[in-house]
N, C-alpha and C positions, 0 to 999 in steps of 0.2 A: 411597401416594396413592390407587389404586384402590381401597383397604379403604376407607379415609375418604368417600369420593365413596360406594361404596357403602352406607356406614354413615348417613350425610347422605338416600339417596334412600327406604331403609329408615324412617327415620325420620319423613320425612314422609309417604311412604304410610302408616304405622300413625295420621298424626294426621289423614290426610283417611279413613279407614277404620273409626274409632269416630266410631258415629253419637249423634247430642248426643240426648236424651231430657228431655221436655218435663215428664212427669208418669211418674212408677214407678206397677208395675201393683199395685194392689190387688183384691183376692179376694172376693167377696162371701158368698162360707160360712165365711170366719174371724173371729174376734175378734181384736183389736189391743189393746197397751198400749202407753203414751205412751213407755217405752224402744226402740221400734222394734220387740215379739217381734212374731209371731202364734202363733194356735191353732187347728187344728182338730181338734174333738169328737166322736168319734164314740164312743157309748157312754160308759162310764167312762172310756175312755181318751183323751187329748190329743196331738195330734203339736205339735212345737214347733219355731220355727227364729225366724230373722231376717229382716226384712221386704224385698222391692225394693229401696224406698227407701232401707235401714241399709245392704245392702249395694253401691247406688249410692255412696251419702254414705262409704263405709270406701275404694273401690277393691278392687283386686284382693287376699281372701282368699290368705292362705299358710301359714297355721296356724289351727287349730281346739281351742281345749284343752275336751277331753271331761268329761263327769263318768261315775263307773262305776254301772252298774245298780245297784238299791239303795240310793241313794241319796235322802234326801225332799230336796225341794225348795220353797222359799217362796215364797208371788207378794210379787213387785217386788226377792226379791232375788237375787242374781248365784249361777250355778252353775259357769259357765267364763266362757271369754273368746273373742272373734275377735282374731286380730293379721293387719293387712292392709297393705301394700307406706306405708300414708298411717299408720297406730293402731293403737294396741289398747284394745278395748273389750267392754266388759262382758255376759254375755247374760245377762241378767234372766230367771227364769221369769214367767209372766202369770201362772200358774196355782199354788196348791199340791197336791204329790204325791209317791207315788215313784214314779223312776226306774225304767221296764223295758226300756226297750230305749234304747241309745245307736248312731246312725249313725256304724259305724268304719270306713265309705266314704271319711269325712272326713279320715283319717288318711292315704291314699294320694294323695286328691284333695280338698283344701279350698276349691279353683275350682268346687266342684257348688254351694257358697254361692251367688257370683255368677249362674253359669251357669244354676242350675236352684232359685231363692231356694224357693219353694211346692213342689217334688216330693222332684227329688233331694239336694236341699239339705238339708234338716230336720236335726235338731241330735239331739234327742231324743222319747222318746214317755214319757208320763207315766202311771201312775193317779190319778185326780182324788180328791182329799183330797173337797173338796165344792164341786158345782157351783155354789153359790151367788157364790163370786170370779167366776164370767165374767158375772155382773152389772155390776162392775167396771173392765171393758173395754171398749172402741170398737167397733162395729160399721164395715163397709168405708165406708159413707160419712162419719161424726165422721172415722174416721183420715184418711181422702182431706184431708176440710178441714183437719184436722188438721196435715198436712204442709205441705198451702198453705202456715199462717199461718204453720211453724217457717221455712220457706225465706224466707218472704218479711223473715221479720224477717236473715237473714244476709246 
């Protein structure tokens, strides 16, 4: 009885203890594609991950399937995948490239998704095939509206 009771009071502090969020933070130095990624550019090279909002809209991250260095990569098509406690879903690159370096942080800790979507989070880092694709892409305000208009249609 006492496990119950305590399993009951657990569970409502965890529901009055996640705070609701109104609007996901978007970045003003990255480029966005309509699958949810980002990118930030610096140089030749691209860091890549999934956005606030993708990983609001997924819940909690529990697996990350990686791709391996060396790898080229296409914009708008799938290199791995997120599986999250709710999906699994596709991560799109934005950009095309190859593959230099893959975050295998993710493999110990796939909650850096959630927890840290723009730092510790990032997926992978690219060399840009040509920078011409991030023509392509959303700038932090298109995506901001952008999400507006997806949530408000759901």
């Amino acid at each position: 009885m006492a496990s119950r009771l305590w399993a009951t009071r657990a569970a409502s502090y965890l529901r009055i203890s996640v705070p609701s969020r109104g609007f996901a933070t978007v970045l003003k130095d990255l480029k966005y594609a309509d699958s949810h990624e980002w990118v930030k550019v610096e140089g030749n090279s691209a860091t890549i991950g999934i956005t606030d909002h993708a990983q609001d809209h997924l819940g909690d991250v529990v697996y990350v399937e990686l791709p391996e260095a060396g790898t080229e990569v296409t914009q708008g098509d799938s290199f791995g995948a997120v599986e999250s406690v709710k999906a699994t879903s596709d991560i799109n690159s934005p950009i095309s490239g190859k593959v230099v370096e893959v975050n295998s942080k993710l493999n110990e800790s796939p909650g850096l998704v959630n927890a840290s979507p723009y730092e510790n989070g990032w997926i992978i880092k690219v060399e840009i095939a040509t920078s011409d694709e991030l023509n392509n892409l959303m700038d932090s305000e298109k995506y901001s509206k952008f999400c507006e208009e997806e949530d408000a249609k759901h």
